[in-house]
C-alpha positions in Angstrom: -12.1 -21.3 10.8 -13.9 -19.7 13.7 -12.1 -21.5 15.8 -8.6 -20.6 14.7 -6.5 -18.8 17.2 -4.0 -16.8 15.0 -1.3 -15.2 15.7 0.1 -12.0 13.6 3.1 -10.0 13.6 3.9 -6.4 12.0 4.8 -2.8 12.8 1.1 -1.3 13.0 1.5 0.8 16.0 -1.6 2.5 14.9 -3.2 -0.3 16.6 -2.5 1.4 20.0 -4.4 4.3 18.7 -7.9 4.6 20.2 -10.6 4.5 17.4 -8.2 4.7 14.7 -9.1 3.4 11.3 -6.3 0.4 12.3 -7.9 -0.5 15.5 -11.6 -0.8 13.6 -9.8 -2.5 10.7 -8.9 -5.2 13.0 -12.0 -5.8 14.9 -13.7 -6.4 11.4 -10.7 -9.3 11.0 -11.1 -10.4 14.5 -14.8 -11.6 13.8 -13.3 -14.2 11.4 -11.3 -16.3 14.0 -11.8 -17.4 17.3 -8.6 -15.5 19.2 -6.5 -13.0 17.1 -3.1 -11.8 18.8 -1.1 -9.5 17.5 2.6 -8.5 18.4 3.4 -4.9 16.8 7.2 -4.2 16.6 7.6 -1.1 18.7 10.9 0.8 21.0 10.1 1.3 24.7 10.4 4.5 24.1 7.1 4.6 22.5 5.4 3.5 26.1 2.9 1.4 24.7 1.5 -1.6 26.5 -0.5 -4.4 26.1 -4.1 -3.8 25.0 -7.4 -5.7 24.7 -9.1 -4.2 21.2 -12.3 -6.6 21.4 -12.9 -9.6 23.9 -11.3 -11.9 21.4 -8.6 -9.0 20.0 -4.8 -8.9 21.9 -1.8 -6.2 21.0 1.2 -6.5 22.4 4.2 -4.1 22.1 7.2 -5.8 21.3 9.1 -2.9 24.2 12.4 -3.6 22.7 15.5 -1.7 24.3 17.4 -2.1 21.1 16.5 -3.1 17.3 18.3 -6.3 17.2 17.1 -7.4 20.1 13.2 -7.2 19.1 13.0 -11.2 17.9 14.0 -12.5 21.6 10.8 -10.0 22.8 8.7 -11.6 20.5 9.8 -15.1 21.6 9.3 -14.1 25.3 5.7 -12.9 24.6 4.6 -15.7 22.4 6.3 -18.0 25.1 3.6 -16.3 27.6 0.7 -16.8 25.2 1.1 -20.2 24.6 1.0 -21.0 28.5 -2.4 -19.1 28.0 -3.9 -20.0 24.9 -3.6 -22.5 21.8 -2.1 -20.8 19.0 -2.9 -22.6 15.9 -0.8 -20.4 13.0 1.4 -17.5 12.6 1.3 -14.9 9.9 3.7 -12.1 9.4 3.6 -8.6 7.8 6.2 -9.1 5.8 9.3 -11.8 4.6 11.8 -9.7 6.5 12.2 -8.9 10.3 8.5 -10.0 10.7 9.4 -12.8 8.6 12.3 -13.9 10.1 10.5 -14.6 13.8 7.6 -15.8 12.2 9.8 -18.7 11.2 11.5 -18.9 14.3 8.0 -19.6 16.3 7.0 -21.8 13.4 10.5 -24.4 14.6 10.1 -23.8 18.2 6.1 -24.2 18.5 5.4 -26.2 15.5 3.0 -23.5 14.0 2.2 -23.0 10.5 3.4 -20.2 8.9 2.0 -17.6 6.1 4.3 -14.6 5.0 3.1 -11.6 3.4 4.5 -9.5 0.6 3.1 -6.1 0.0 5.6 -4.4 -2.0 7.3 -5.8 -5.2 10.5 -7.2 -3.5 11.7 -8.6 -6.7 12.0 -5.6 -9.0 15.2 -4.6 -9.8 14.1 -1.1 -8.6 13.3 -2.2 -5.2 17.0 -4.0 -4.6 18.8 -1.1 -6.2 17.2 1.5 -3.9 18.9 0.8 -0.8 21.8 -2.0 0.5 19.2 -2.6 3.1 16.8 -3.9 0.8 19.6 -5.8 -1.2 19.6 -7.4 2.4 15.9 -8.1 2.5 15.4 -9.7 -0.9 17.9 -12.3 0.4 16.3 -12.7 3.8 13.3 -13.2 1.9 14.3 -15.7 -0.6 15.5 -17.9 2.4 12.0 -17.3 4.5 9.5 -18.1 1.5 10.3 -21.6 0.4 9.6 -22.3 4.2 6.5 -20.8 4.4 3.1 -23.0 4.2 1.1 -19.9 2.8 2.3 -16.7 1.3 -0.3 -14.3 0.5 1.1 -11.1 -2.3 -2.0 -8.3 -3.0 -1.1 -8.3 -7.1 -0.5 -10.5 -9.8 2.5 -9.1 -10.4 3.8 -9.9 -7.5 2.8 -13.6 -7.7 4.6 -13.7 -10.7 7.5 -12.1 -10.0 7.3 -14.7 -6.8 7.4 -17.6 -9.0 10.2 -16.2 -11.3 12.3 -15.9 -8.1 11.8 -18.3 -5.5 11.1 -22.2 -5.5 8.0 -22.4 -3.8 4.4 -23.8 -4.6 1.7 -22.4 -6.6 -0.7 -23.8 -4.5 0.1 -21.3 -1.5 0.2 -18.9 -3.4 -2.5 -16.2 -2.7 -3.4 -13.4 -4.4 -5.6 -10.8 -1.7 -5.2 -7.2 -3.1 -5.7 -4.2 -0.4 -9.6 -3.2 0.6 -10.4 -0.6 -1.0 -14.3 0.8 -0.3 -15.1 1.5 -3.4 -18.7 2.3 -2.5 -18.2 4.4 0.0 -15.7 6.3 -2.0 -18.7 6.7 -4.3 -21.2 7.6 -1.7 -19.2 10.0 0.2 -20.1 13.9 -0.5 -17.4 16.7 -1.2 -16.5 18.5 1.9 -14.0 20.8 0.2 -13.3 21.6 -3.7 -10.0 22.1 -4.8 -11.0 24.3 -7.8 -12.7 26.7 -5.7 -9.6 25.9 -2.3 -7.3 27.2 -5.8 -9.5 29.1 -8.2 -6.4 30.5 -10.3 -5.9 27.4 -11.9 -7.7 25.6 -14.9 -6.5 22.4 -14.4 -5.2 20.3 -11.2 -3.4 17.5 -10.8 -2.7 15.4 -7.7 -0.5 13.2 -6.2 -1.3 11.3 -3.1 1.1 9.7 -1.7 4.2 9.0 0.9 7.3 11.3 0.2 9.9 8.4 -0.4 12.3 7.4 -2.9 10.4 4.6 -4.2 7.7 7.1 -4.7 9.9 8.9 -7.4 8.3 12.4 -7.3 10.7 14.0 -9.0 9.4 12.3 -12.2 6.3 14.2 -11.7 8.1 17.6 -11.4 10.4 17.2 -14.2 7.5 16.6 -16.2 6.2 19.5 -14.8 8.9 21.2 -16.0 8.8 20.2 -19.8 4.8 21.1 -19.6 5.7 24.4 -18.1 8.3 25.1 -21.1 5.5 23.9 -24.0 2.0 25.1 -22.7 0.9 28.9 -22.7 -1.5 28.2 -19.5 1.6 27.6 -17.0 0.1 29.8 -14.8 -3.0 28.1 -15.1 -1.8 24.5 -14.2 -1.3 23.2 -10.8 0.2 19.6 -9.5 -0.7 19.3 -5.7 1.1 17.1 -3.6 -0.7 15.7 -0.6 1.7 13.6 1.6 4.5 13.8 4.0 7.7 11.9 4.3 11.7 11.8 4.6 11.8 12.6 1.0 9.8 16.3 1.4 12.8 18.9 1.5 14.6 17.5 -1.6 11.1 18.1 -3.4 10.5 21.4 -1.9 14.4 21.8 -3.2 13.8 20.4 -6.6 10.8 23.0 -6.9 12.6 26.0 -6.1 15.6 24.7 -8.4 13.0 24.4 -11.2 11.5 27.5 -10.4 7.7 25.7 -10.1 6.6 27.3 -6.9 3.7 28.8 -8.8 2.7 25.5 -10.5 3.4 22.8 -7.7 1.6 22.7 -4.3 2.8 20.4 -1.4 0.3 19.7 1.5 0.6 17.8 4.3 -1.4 14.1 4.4 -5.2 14.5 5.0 -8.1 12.0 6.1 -10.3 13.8 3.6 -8.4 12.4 0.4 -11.9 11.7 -1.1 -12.8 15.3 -2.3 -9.1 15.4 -3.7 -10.0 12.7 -5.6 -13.2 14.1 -6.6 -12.7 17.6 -7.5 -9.5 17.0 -9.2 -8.6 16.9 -12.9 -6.5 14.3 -13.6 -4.2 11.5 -10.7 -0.7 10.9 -11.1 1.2 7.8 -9.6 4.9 7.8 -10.8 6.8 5.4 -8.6 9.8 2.8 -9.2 7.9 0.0 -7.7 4.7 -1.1 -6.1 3.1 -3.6 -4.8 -0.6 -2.6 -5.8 -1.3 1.0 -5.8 -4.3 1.6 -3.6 -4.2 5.4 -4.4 -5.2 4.5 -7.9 -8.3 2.8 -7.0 -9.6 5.2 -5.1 -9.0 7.8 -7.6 -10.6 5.4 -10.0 -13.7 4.6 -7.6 -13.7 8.7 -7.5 -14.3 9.2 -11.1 -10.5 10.8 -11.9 -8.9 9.8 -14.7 -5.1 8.1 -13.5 -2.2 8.1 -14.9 0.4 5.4 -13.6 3.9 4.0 -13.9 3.7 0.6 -15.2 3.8 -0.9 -11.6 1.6 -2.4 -8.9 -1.8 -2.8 -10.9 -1.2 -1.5 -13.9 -1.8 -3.8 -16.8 -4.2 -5.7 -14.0 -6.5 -3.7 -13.3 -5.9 -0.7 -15.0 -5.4 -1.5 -18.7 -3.7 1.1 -20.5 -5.6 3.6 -22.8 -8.8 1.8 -21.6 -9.1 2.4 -17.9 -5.7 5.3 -17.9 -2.6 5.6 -19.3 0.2 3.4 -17.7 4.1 5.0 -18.5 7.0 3.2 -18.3 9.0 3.5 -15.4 10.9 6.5 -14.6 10.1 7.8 -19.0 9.6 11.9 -18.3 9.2 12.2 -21.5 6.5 10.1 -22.5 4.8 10.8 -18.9 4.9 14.8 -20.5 3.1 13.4 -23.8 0.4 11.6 -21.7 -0.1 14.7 -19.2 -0.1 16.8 -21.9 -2.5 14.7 -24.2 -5.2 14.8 -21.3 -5.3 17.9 -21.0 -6.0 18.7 -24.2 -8.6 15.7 -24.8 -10.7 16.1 -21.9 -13.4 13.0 -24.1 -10.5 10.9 -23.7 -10.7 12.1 -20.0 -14.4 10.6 -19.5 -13.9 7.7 -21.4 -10.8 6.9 -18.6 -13.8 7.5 -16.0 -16.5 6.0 -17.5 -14.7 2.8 -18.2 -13.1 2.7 -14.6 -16.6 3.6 -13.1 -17.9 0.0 -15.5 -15.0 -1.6 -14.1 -15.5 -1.1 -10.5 -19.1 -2.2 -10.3 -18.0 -5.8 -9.7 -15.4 -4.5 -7.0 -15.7 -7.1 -3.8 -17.7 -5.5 -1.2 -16.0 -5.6 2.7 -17.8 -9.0 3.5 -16.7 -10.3 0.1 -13.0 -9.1 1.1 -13.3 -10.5 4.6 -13.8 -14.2 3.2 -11.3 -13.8 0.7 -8.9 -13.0 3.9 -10.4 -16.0 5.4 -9.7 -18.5 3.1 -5.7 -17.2 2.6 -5.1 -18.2 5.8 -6.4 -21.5 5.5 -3.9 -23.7 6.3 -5.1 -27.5 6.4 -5.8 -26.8 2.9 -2.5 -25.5 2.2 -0.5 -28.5 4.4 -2.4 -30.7 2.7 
């Protein structure tokens, strides 16, 4: 497939970013194919402009005046390309906007077409969040059956795919998020939050966008029961590292609970590793996910997770063997696994130990890197 020229399309405008961890991301794909161009969705505003990441690596801004009018930019620029270059598939970010002009190029220059899915579209969470994504679940069930590939990063996903849309198995492909598990291993601790907060016992993190999906608050309600039960409140701290729409309702629902001594917010950091490493215990509490890279990484780390019972819960973590999955949105029986941890710190090492086991046959980057390969092999799928 070193010959393939492909052609992607998304909203990474990180990708205009010099040396960011997008750009080297994508020189690690762009060794897999011959020509890799990628159109990133992006306002004029913005000022970006066309870039050349590698010799064999194109980005082009989409520069659209106004929203609705970003799929004719896209058609224009792939309409210059193809007087340049042979494009021989098209892959978009998502089954949505991206979606929705991937299809378009697939009718008007006969390309074959692979549509992503990164978040789990087809929970009932996901449609009842917004009207907008009421919108999107129906834009995708129209794009998918007229994909040739679709590649989802869970098993979940796949099968909530299947449940929902005709479409075949066969091009179907399951290709989770890299995660470097090794180097999440290797890396030393640069900072340790015991000693960055020495007046608490025990810590427990979140990592994470500030969003609704996200569902915070179930974290700081739980908070709140603990708070109301243990003798050490003073002693416990949940520390939230992210940053997002959702941040001054939390801040709000912190003061309303009056938890400003026992919950933390930070702002995003690149340094998440020695959160992982020096912390007591990870929390993941959203409505819906599509994998729940967070959790490996705090699993690669050695820190015992607890999760909602989304993304890769019940696939790769397996409850009360590798963490403790909740149900969705359950305070209460999130409070009973908080609290049980933190009295049973065994049951603590036995989450590590058997995630540490599990990881040693993690995929290293080159192993990933043909896996990506191969989803995007379309003679097999039009076969």
């Amino acid at each position: 497939m070193t010959n393939f020229n492909v052609l992607s399309i998304g909203s990474e405008r990180n990708l205009f970013v010099k040396d960011s961890e997008a750009q080297k991301r994508i020189q690690e794909y762009g060794q897999l194919f011959n020509e890799l161009h990628i159109i990133v969705f992006a306002d004029k505003a913005l000022g970006f402009k066309n870039i050349e990441i590698a010799k064999n690596i194109f980005v082009y801004p989409t520069n659209h005046a106004h929203k609705i009018l970003y799929w004719h930019q896209v058609l224009s620029i792939v309409a210059g390309i193809v007087t340049r270059h042979t494009l021989s598939a098209v892959t978009a970010q998502d089954p949505f906007e991206a979606g929705l002009v991937g299809w378009l190029l697939k009718l008007r220059f006969h390309l074959p077409l692979q549509l992503q899915i990164h978040a789990d579209i087809f929970s009932s969470h996901f449609k009842a969040e917004s009207l907008k994504n009421g919108l999107k679940v129906l834009i995708a069930k129209f794009l998918l059956p007229k994909a040739d590939g679709i590649r989802v990063v869970s098993e979940r996903i796949k099968q909530s795919l299947v449940s929902n849309v005709k479409c075949r198995m066969s091009n179907v492909s399951v290709l989770p998020i890299f995660v470097d598990v090794k180097k999440i291993q290797s890396a030393k601790i640069k900072m340790n939050l015991h000693q960055k907060y020495p007046e608490y016992d025990f810590i427990i993190l979140i990592a994470s966008r500030l969003t609704k999906e996200k569902n915070i608050g179930m974290a700081i309600k739980a908070m709140k029961e603990l708070s109301q039960r243990l003798n050490v409140k003073s002693k416990m701290l949940l520390l939230i590292v992210g940053e997002g729409p959702e941040q001054k309702n939390i801040q709000l629902l912190i003061t309303n609970y009056q938890l400003r001594n026992n919950i933390i917010l930070e702002p995003w950091t690149n340094d998440l590793i020695s959160y992982y490493k020096t912390a007591d215990l990870f929390l993941l509490t959203s409505n819906y996910e599509g994998y729940g890279r967070t959790v490996i990484e705090a699993m690669a780390a050695g820190l015992p997770v607890i999760m909602a019972d989304v993304g890769i819960a019940g696939e790769v973590l397996i409850n009360d063997l590798d963490g403790q999955v909740v149900p969705i949105g359950d305070i209460q029986v999130l409070t009973e696994a908080i609290l049980e941890l933190i009295k049973n710190p065994a049951k603590r090492e036995e989450f590590k130990l058997n995630s540490l086991k599990l990881l040693e046959k993690w995929p290293t980057k080159q192993e990933y890197l043909e896996k990506y390969k191969n989803s995007l092999d379309f003679d097999k799928m039009l076969k």
